[in-house]
C-alpha positions as CSV (number, residue, x, y, z in Angstrom):
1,X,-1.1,101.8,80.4
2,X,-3.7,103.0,78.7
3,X,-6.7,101.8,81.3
4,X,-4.7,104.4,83.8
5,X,-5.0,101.9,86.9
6,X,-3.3,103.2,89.3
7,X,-0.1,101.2,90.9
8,X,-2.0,100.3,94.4
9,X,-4.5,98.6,91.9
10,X,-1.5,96.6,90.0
11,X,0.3,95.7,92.7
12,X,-3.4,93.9,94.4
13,X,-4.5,92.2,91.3
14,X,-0.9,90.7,90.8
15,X,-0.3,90.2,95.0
16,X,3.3,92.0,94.9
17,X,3.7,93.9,97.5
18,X,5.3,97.4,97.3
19,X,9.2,98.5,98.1
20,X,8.3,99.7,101.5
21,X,5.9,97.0,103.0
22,X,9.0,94.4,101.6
23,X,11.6,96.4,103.5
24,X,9.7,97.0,106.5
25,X,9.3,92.6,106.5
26,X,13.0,92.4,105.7
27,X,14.1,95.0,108.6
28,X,11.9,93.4,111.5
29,X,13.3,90.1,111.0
30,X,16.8,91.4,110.8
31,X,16.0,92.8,114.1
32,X,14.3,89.6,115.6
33,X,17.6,87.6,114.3
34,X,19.7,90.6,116.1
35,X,17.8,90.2,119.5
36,X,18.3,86.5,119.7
37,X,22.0,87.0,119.4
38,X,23.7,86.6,122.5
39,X,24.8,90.1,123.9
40,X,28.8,89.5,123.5
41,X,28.2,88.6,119.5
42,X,30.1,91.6,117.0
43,X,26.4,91.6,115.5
44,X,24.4,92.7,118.7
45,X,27.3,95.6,119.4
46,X,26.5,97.0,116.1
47,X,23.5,97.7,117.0
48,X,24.7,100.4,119.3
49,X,27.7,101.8,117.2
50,X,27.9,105.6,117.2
51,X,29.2,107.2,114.2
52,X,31.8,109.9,115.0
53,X,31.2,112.8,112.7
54,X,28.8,114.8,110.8
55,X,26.9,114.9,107.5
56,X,27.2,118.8,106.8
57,X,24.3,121.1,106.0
58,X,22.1,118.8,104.8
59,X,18.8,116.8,106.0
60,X,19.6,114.3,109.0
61,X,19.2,110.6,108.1
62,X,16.8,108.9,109.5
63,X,18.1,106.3,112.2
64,X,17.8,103.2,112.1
65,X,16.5,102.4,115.3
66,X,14.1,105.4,115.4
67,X,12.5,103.5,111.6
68,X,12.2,100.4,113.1
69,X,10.8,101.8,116.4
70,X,7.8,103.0,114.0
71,X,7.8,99.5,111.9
72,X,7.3,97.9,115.6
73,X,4.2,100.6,116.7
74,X,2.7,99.8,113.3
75,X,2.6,95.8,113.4
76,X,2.0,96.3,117.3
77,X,5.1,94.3,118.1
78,X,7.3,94.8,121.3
79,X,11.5,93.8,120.6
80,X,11.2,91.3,124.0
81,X,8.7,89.3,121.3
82,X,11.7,88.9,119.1
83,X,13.2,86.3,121.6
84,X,10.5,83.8,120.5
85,X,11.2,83.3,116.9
86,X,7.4,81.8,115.6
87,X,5.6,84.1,117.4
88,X,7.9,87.0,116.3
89,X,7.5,86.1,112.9
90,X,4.0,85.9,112.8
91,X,3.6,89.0,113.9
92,X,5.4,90.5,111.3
93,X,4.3,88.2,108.5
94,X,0.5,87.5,109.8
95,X,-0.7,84.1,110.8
96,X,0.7,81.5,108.7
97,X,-0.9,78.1,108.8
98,X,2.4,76.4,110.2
99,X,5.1,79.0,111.1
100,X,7.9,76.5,111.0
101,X,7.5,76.4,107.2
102,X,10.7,77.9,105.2
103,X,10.1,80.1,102.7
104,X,9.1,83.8,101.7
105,X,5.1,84.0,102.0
106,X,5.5,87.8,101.1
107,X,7.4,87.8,97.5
């Protein structure tokens, strides 16, 4: 506290990574595991659920789909990737030395 280095700073020298860069991970390989459902699975039709309703005067939510379309243009990944789980996963995680290991490389 005192040396006033700044959270970036912390987070490098320790290797955590921050909130967002750990829920952008987690949400692109809830997608890949999504896409390789097959189409008639209650998980896959979620993925197209419209909520009747509204929210009132307030801010609109950001959408799910519309967050993860910008995760995707970020890492350069395409959803037809998702269908090949290794190569998916490397693009989300980087190259890892065997991508059949188990295991969170990230936390």
């Amino acid at each position: 506290m005192k040396d006033r280095v700044p959270t970036v700073e912390l987070r490098r020298r320790l290797g955590v990574e921050g909130v967002v860069e750990v829920m952008r991970c987690d949400r692109l390989l809830w997608f890949g595991h999504v896409e390789r459902k097959e189409v008639d699975d209650w998980v896959s039709a979620c993925m197209h659920l419209e909520v009747a309703g509204s929210r009132g005067r307030v801010r609109p939510m950001m959408i799910w789909s519309a967050q993860l379309d910008g995760d995707m243009r970020e890492r350069g990944l395409r959803p037809e990737m998702a269908k090949d789980r290794d190569e998916w996963r490397c693009g989300i995680m980087g190259n890892m030395s065997d991508p059949h290991k188990r295991g969170n490389k990230r936390r």
